[in-house]
Steps between C-alpha positions, in 0.01 A plus 500: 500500500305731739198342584481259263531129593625208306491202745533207269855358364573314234813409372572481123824376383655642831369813480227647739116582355330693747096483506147537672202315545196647589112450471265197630665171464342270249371773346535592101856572437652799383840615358638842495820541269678836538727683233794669517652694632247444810407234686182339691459775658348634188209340586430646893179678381350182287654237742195592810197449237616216352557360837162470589406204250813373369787369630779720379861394406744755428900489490758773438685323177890406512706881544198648574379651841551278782629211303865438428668724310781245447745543158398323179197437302128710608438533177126417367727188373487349857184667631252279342682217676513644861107575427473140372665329799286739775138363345633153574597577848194658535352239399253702216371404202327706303484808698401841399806745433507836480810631352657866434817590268756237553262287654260469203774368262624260805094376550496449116864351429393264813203445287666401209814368596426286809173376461363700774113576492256735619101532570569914356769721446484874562817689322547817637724752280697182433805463304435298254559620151772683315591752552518587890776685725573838498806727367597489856485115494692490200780717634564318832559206269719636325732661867351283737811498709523874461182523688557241717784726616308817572509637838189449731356816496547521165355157410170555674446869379524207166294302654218710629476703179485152291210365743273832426490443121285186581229675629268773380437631841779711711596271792588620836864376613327299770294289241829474278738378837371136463546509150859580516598358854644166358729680198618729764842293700793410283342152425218663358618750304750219347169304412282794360743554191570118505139429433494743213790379331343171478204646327446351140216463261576158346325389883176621348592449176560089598075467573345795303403275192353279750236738632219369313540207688407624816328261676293714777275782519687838441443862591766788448502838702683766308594855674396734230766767626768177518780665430805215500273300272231645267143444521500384096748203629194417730278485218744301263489229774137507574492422109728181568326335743172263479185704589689757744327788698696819475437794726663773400531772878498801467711733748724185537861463450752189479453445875126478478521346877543844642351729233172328471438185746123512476506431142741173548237402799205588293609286182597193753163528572329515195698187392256205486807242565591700796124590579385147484802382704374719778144444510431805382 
């Protein structure tokens, strides 16, 4: 992927997790939880900051990036448990997690569903209540070996135009290349439309009565330009969850990583749990 390096391994149920450590050892831990359909590398502007106080996990989740993009299940059903089993080989308990799109419902459905805690937990644009994907989502569903088909130019002329609707901001095609350099070779493009197929509410739909019962301190960025899931869904979950801090950005889009950094950086910040953690 470029640049970007994933030198940990972990293997769940045969299948390879890539992931990166980074950060002062023994220092407060950290864990970054990407969406889809990106990876870690979502993170390469937060990931330096961070890095300075905490010790910062990340891992590109199973079909995703440079993890495995074997056939079968990589679903939200099974990434809770991948999640699940890295913490214990991390050794971590109650870390903080910061978690974007498919990686909020996977922090929360961990959460809920395997008993996992955390000192705070920052959702990011998550998906987490109904009703998320868009028309385009719902199509590839329906054809998704139709698309899987498509010819390579044709599937990343897809594929590029897809990635700008997550962002506010125009992107220049080197700032995009990372983005779509793992969906790009025949495994990959296989895997993109696999991972949408797979996509289904009732994973959210399994914890969302259970929100009240979060057991950490909660904030929730929210792109006000988000245009794969609307700010209003942002506010419906703020209203869910005990005592949560909602900051709405403005200027920001689904992918607030690259449209607005500083404001993810500047509400880590202002987080006491993270802010006390650090010495701040």
């Amino acid at each position: 992927m470029h640049a970007w390096s994933l030198n940990g391994s972990y293997r769940f149920r045969g299948s390879q997790i890539r992931y990166g450590l980074v950060g002062p050892e023994g220092a407060p831990a950290v864990v970054l939880l990407h969406g889809t359909p990106f990876s870690s590398y979502e993170w390469h502007r937060i990931i330096p900051w961070l890095a300075r106080r905490f010790r910062v996990h990340f891992h590109d989740m199973l079909g995703y990036g440079a993890s495995e993009k074997a056939e079968g299940d990589v679903s939200l059903g099974v990434q809770n448990a991948v999640f699940a089993e890295l913490m214990d080989h991390w050794g971590l308990h109650r870390p903080h997690v910061v978690a974007h799109d498919f990686g909020g419902a996977t922090a929360l459905r961990t959460h809920f569903l395997d008993g996992r805690d955390y000192a705070s937990l920052t959702l990011i644009d998550p998906v987490a209540v109904r009703v998320w994907g868009s028309p385009f989502v719902a199509h590839v569903r329906e054809h998704e070996a139709a698309f899987a088909g498509l010819p390579p130019y044709a599937h990343e002329a897809l594929l590029d135009a897809y990635l700008r609707t997550a962002m506010a901001r125009p992107m220049p095609q080197s700032d995009l290349a990372p983005y779509k350099a793992p969906w790009l070779d025949e495994a990959g493009r296989k895997a993109f439309y696999r991972q949408i197929a797979q996509m289904d509410m009732r994973y959210t739909d399994e914890v969302e009565a259970r929100y009240g019962e979060l057991r950490c301190p909660v904030q929730i960025l929210w792109g006000a330009d988000d245009g794969w899931i609307p700010l209003e869904t942002g506010r419906r979950l703020g209203a869910m969850l005990p005592e949560a801090r909602l900051i709405e950005v403005p200027g920001a889009g689904h992918l607030m990583q690259e449209d607005a950094p500083e404001a993810i950086v500047a509400a880590l910040a202002d987080f006491p749990p993270l802010a006390f953690a650090s010495g701040q």
